[in-house]
DOFI-303249 format. One line per 5 residues: for each residue x, z, y of C-alpha. Coordinates in pm, 1 decimal. Last residue first. Layout:
X:Z:Y ~ ...
***
This chain:
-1416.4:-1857.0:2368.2 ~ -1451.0:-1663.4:2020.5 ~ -1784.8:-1507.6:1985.7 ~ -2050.0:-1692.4:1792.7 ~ -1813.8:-1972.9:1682.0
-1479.6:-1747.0:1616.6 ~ -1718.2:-1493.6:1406.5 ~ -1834.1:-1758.9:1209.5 ~ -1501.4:-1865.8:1153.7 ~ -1381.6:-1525.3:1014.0
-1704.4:-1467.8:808.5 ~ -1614.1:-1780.1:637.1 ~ -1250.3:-1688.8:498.5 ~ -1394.2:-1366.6:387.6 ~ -1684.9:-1560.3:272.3
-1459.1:-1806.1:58.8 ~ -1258.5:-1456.3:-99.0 ~ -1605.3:-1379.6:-228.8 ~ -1629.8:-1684.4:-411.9 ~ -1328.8:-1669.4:-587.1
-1434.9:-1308.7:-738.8 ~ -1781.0:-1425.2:-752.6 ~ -1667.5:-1704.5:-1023.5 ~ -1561.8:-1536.5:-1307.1 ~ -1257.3:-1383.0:-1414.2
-1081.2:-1051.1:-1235.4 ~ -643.1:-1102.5:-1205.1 ~ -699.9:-1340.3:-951.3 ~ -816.3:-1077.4:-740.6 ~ -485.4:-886.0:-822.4
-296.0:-1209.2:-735.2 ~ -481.2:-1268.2:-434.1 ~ -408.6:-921.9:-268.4 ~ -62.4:-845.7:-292.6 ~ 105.4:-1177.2:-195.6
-170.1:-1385.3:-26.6 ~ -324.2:-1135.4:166.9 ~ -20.4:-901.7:193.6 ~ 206.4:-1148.5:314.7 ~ 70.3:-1314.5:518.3
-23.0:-959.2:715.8 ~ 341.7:-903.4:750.3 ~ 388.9:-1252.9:861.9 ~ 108.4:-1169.3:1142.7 ~ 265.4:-814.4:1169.7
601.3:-944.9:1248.9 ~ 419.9:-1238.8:1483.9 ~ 245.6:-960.7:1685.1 ~ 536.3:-698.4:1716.9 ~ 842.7:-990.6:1834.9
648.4:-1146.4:2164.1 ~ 473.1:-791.0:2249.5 ~ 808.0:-595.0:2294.9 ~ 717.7:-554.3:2653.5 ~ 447.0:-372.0:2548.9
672.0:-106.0:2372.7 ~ 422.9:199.7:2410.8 ~ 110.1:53.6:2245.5 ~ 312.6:-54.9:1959.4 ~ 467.8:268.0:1906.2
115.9:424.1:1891.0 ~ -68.1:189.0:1695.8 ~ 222.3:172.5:1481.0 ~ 220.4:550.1:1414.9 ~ -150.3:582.7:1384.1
-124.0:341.9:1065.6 ~ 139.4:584.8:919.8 ~ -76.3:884.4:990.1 ~ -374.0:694.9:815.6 ~ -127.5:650.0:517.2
9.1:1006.6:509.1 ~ -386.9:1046.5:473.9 ~ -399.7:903.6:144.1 ~ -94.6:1090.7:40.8 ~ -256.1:1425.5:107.5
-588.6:1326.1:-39.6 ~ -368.2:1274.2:-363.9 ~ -164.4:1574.5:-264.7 ~ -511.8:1786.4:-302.2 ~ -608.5:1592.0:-615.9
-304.1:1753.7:-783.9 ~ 45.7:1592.9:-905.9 ~ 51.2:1481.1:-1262.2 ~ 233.0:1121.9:-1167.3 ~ -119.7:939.1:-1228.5
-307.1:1167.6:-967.2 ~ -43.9:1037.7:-721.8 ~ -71.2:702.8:-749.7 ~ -465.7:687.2:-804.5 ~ -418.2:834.6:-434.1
-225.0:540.9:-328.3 ~ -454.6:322.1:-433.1 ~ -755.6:429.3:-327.0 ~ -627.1:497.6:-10.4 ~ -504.7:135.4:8.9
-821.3:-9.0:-147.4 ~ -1010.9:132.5:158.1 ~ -776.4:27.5:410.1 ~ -800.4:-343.3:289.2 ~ -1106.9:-388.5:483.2
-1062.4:-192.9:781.3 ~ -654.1:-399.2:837.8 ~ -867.1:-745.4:833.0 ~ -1144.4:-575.9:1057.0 ~ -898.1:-445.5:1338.1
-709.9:-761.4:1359.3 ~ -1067.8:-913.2:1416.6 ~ -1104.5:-662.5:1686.7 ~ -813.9:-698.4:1838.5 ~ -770.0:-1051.1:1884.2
-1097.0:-1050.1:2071.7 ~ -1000.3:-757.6:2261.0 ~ -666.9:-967.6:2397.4 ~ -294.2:-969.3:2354.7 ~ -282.4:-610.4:2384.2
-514.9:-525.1:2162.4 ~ -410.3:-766.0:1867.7 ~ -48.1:-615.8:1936.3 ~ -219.8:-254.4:1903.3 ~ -465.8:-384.7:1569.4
-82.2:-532.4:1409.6 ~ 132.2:-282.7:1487.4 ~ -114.8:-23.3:1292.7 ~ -119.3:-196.0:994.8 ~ 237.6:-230.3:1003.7
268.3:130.9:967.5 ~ 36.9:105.3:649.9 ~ 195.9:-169.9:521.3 ~ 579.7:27.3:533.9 ~ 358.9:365.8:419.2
269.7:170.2:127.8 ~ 625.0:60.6:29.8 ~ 750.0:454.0:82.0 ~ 459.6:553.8:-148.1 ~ 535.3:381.4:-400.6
868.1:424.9:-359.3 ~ 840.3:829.5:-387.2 ~ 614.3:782.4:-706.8 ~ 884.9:584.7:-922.9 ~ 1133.8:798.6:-787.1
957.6:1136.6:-892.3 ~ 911.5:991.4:-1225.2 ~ 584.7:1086.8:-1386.5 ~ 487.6:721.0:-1239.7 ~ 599.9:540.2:-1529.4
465.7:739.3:-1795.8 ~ 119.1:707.1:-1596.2 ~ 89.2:375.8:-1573.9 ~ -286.4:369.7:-1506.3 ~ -231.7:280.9:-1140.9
-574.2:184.8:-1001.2 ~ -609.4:-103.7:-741.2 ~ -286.7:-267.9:-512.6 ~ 37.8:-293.4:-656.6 ~ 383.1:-102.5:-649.0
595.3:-34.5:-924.9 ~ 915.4:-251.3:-726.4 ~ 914.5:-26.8:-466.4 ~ 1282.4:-6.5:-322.0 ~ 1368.3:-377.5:-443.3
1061.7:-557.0:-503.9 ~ 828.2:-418.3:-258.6 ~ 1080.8:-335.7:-21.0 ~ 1210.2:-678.0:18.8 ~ 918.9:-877.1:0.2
749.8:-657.6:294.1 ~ 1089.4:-767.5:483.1 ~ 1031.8:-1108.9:357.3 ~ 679.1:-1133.9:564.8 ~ 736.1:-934.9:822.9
1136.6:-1189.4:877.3 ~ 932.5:-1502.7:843.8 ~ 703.3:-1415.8:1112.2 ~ 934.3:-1322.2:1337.4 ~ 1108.2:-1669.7:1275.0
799.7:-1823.3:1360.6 ~ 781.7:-1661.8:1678.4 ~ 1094.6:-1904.9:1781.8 ~ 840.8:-2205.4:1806.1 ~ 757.4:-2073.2:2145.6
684.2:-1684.0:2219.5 ~ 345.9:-1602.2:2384.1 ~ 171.5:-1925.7:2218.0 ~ 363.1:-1944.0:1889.1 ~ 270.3:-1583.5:1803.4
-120.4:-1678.4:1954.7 ~ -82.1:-1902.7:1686.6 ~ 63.4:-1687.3:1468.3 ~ -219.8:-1415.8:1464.1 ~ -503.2:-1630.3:1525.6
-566.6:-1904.2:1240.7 ~ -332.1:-1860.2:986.9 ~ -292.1:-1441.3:1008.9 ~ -652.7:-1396.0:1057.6 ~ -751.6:-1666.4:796.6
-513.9:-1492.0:522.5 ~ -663.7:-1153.0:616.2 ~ -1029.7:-1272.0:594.9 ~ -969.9:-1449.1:251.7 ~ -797.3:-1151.4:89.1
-1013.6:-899.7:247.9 ~ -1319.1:-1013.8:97.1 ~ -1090.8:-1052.2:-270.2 ~ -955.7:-697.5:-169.8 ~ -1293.6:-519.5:-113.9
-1524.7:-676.3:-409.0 ~ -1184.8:-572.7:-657.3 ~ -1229.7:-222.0:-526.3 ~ -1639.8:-237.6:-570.6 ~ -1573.4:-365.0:-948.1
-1406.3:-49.0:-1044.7 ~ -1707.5:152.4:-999.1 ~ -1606.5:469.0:-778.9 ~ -1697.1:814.5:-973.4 ~ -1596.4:1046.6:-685.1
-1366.1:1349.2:-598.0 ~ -1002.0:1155.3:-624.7 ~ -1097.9:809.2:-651.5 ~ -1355.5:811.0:-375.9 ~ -1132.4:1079.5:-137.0
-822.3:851.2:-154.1 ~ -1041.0:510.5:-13.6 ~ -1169.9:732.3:236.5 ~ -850.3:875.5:350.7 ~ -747.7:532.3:368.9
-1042.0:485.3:543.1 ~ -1021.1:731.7:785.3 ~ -671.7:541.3:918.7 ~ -872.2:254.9:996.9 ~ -1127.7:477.8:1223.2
-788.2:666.4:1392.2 ~ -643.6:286.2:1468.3 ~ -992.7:186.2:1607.5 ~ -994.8:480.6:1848.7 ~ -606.7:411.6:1947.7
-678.9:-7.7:1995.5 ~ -1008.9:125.2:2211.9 ~ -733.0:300.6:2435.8 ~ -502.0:42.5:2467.3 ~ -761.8:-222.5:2553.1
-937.4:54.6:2804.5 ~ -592.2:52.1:2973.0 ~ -516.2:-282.2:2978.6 ~ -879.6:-380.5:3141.1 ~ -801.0:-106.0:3423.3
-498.0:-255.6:3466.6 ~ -125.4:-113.6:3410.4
***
């Protein structure tokens, strides 16, 4: 292993421990502060259009690039095996505030929930060490489109729990089952190198998935125009970053 490797690996671990403390972030605001509403909707329509433009532009390109047109096949199997736990084992789950709270006083309900979060979470993870390891360019914006969902994750999870009766100290709890989730697939990840060629298009059709199948509709959900026009400067902020940095 080089030098270069090594330090790759090692900022992908760092990284993977500052994504996981947002989820416990995102779990501590709606369990111990007043967080306006609004800020979680600012957070997944930026993180809408960054993650879509991540996954489109770098992620399965570089895919094709290490594995031939037989990446894309990876990528279809993230992206339908988030479908399939989300609508079969977890079919309560959505991103923001659960206010269902009849529903999720069922043990079930809240176990799947949590399950289908822990599946994103763990991918989240897979997809900042397979950035890594393909390059520290890759990495890092990997690294940002997982940061800026993380948040809303937390929050989400933690809203979860407080909605099913259970305390604020499992809601923290389950927030940071999250960030141990997302620690997880940094860790596997950066242990099954040669595995590279399948982990980095799985997460890129993972991370399809969740931009434009868990995040857009909720942001869709908000009227007005800043909504739509934040999810442009997610999309922007990723090719400005390819022009000032990307060789």
């Amino acid at each position: 292993m080089t030098h270069e490797l090594s330090f790759r690996i090692a900022l992908a671990a760092l990284l993977g421990l500052v994504a996981a403390g947002g989820n416990l972030l995102g779990g501590y605001f709606v369990v111990y502060r007043e967080w306006p509403r609004r800020y979680l909707q600012y957070f997944l329509a930026l993180g809408a259009g960054y993650m879509l433009s991540v996954a489109l532009v770098e992620v399965i390109p570089e895919s094709i690039r290490l594995a031939g047109e037989q990446a894309l096949l990876s990528v279809l199997i993230g992206f339908f095996l988030v479908h399939l736990f989300e609508h079969t084992i977890a079919p309560h789950f959505h991103f923001g505030e659960e206010t269902h709270t009849e529903e999720m006083q069922h043990h079930h309900a809240r176990s799947t929930v949590l399950l289908g979060l822990a599946i994103h979470a763990f991918f989240d993870g897979v997809a900042i060490a397979a950035g890594f390891l393909v390059s520290t360019w890759l990495g890092m914006v990997i690294f940002l489109a997982v940061f800026l969902h993380k948040l809303p994750e937390g929050f989400t999870v933690a809203s979860v729990v407080l909605a099913s009766g259970q305390g604020k100290r499992r809601a923290v709890q389950a927030a940071g089952l999250l960030g141990a989730a997302t620690l997880a697939g940094v860790l596997l990840t950066s242990q099954l190198q040669g595995q590279l060629k399948y982990a980095l298009p799985l997460s890129g059709g993972v991370t399809l998935y969740v931009a434009a199948t868990d995040l857009l509709p909720e942001v869709n959900r908000e009227p007005g125009w800043r909504m739509a026009l934040l999810v442009f400067v997610g999309v922007a902020t990723l090719l400005i970053l390819r022009g000032l940095f990307h060789v």
